[in-house]
Structure formats: C-alpha cells, structure tokens
C-alpha positions as CSV (number, residue, x, y, z in Angstrom):
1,X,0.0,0.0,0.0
2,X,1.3,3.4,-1.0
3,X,1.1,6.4,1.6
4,X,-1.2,8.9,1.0
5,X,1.1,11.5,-0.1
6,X,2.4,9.5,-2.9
7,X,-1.1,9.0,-4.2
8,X,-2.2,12.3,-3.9
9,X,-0.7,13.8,-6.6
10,X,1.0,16.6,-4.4
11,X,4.8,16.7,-4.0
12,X,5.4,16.6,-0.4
13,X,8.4,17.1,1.1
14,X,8.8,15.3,4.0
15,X,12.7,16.2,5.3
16,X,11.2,19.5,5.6
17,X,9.4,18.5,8.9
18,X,12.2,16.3,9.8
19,X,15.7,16.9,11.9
20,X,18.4,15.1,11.0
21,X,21.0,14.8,14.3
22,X,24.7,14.1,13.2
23,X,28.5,14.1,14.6
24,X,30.1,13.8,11.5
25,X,30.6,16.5,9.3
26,X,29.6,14.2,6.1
27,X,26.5,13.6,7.9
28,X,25.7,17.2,8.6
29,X,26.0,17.9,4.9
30,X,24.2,15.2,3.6
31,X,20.8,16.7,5.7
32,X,21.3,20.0,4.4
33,X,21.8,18.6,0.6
34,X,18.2,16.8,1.8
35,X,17.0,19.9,2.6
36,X,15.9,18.5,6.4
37,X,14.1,21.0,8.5
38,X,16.4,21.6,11.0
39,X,20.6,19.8,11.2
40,X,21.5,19.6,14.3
41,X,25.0,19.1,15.0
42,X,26.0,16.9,17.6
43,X,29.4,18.2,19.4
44,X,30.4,15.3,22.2
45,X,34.0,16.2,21.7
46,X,33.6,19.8,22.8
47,X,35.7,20.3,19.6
48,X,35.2,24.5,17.8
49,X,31.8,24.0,16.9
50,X,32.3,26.4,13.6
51,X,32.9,23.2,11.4
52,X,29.7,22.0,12.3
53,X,27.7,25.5,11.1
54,X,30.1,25.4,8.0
55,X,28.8,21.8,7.1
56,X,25.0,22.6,8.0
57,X,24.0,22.6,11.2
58,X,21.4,25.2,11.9
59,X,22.3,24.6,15.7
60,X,25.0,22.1,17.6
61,X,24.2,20.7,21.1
62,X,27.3,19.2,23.2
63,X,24.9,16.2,24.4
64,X,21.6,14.9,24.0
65,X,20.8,15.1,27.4
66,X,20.5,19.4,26.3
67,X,17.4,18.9,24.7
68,X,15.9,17.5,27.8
69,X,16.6,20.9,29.8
C-alpha cells in the first residue's frame, strides 16, 4: 500500500518536517543537501563548533541530554 502522499498527486516534502542529528561532518552535509528541517550538530568532543555550522547545522548541542533541559 502506498502512503497517502504518494497517491495524492501533491509533491510533499517530508525532510522539511524532519531533523536530521549528526557528529560527523559528512553527515551534517548530507541533511542539508536533503534539505531536512532543521541539522543539528552533535558536538560530544567539545571540539570548535564552527565546522559543524560550516557543514549545515542550523544549531549544535554538546549532548543529548541538552534537549531534555
């Protein structure tokens, strides 16, 4: 059975209502080229965080545990 949305006639594009979390930079890129909603850089390293914007990431978090405050 198809979804909905591929019947409909209607492009939808889903990665618009999507995030896309990543620590590598490749991976940050590739949701940008996919046009994801939001790319949100994951920095566990506590490395410069610039690399991560550069690549993408419309914001970069040190941990996941920050989107629980």
């Amino acid at each position: 059975m198809l979804p909905v949305y591929a019947c409909s006639g209607t492009p939808v594009n889903v990665a618009a209502d999507c995030a896309v979390f990543e620590d590598a930079i490749s991976g940050l890129q590739a949701g940008r080229a996919g046009n994801f909603g939001a790319v949100v850089g994951v920095n566990r390293r506590g490395l410069d965080s610039q690399p991560f914007v550069a690549a993408g990431a419309t914001v970069v978090i040190g941990s996941f545990d920050e989107l629980l405050d």
